[in-house]
C-alpha positions as CSV (number, residue, x, y, z in Angstrom):
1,X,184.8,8.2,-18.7
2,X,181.4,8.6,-19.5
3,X,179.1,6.6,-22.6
4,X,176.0,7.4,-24.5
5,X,175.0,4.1,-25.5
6,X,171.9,3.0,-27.5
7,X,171.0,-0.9,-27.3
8,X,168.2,-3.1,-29.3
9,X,165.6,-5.5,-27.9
10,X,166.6,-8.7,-29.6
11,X,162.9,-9.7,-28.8
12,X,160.8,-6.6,-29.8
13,X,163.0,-4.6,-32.1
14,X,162.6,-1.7,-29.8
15,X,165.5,0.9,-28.7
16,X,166.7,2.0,-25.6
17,X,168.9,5.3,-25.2
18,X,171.0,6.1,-21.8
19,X,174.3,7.2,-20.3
20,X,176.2,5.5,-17.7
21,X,180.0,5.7,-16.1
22,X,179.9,1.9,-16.5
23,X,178.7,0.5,-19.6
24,X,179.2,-3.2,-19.0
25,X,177.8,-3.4,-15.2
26,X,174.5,-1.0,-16.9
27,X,173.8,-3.6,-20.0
28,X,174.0,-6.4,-17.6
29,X,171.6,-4.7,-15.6
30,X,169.1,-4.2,-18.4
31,X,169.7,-8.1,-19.6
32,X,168.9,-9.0,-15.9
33,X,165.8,-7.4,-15.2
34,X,166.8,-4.9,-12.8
35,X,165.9,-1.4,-14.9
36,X,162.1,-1.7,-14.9
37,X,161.7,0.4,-17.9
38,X,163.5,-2.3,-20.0
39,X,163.0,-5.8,-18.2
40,X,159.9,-6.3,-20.7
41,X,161.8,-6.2,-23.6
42,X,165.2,-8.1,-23.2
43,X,167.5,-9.2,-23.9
44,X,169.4,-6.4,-25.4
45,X,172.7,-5.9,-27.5
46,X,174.8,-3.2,-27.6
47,X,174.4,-1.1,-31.3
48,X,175.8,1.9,-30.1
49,X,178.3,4.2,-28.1
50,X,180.2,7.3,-27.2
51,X,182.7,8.4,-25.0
52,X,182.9,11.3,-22.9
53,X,184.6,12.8,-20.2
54,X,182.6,14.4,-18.0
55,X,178.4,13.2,-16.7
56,X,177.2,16.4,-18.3
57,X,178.9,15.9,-21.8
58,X,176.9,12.7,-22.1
59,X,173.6,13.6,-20.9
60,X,173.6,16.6,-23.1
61,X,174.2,14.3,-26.3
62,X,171.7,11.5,-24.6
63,X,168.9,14.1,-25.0
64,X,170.0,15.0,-28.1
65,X,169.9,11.5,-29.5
66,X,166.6,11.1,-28.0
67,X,165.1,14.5,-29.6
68,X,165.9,12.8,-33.3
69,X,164.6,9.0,-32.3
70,X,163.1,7.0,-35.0
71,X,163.9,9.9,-37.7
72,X,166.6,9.5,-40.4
73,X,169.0,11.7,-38.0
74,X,168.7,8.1,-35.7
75,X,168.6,5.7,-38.4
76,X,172.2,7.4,-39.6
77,X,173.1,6.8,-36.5
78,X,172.7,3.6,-35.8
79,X,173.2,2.0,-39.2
80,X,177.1,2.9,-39.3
């Protein structure tokens, strides 16, 4: 199984978009430090996910997430 998942800065209010095979080992990564792009801004919470069987599935709706980010498209999104 594969997740989309988008999480929230509890410090900065800022999103973060990615897929992983393991969601739980990835958002402790992100809360620890360890992804550089994010270790500024945690910690983080979970807001969002998807399931998906295969790697490609997910990367191809990751990008698509990321095309619409900050429009109303992500705001639906993350809202419900």
């Amino acid at each position: 199984m594969w997740f989309v998942y988008i999480l929230k800065s509890e410090k900065l209010g800022r999103h973060y978009i990615g897929c992983t095979a393991n969601l739980e080992k990835r958002l402790k990564d992100h809360n620890s430090g360890r992804t550089k792009s994010t270790k500024n801004y945690a910690p983080y919470g979970l807001i969002y996910k998807e399931e998906f069987i295969t790697r490609s599935e997910a990367y191809k709706r990751e990008k698509q997430i990321k095309r619409y980010k900050s429009g109303a498209a992500f705001k639906k999104l993350i809202c419900n």
